[in-house]
C-alpha positions, 0 to 999 in steps of 0.5 A, a space after each residue: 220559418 227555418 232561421 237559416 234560409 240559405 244553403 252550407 256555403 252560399 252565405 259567406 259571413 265577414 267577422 268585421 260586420 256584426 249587422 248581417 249585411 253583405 257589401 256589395 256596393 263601392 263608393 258612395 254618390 256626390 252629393 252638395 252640402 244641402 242634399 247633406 244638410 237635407 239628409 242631416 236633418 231627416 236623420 236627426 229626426 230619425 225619417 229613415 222613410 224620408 231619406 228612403 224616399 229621397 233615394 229611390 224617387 228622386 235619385 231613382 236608386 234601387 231599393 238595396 242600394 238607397 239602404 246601404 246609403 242609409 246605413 251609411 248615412 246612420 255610421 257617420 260615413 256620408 
């Protein structure tokens, strides 16, 4: 598979990200401080599939939006 799978000009890389990942989404959801703890507990474990689960079933997030939480949650910005 081609390493590139987008046109010249239809990706346009930021130099403040190294992750690939364009942002795309402001602002992050309010959440109580056991909802953090919860979340705070799964990320120290490392059950980036549990928090996953949480945004989608019970927050009923899309998929792209819970792993920008996610990746938030992991650079201490939640």
């Amino acid at each position: 598979m081609a390493d590139n799978l987008f046109c010249a000009g239809q990706k346009k890389m930021s130099m403040s990200y190294k992750d690939g990942h364009t942002r795309t989404f402001r602002g992050y959801p309010k959440m109580s401080d056991a909802i953090k703890r919860l979340l705070g507990v799964y990320l120290k474990k490392k059950q980036y599939n549990k928090i996953m689960m949480f945004f989608v079933g019970i927050c009923e997030y899309d998929e792209d939006y819970a792993g920008f939480l996610i990746r938030e949650l992991i650079r201490g910005n939640l």
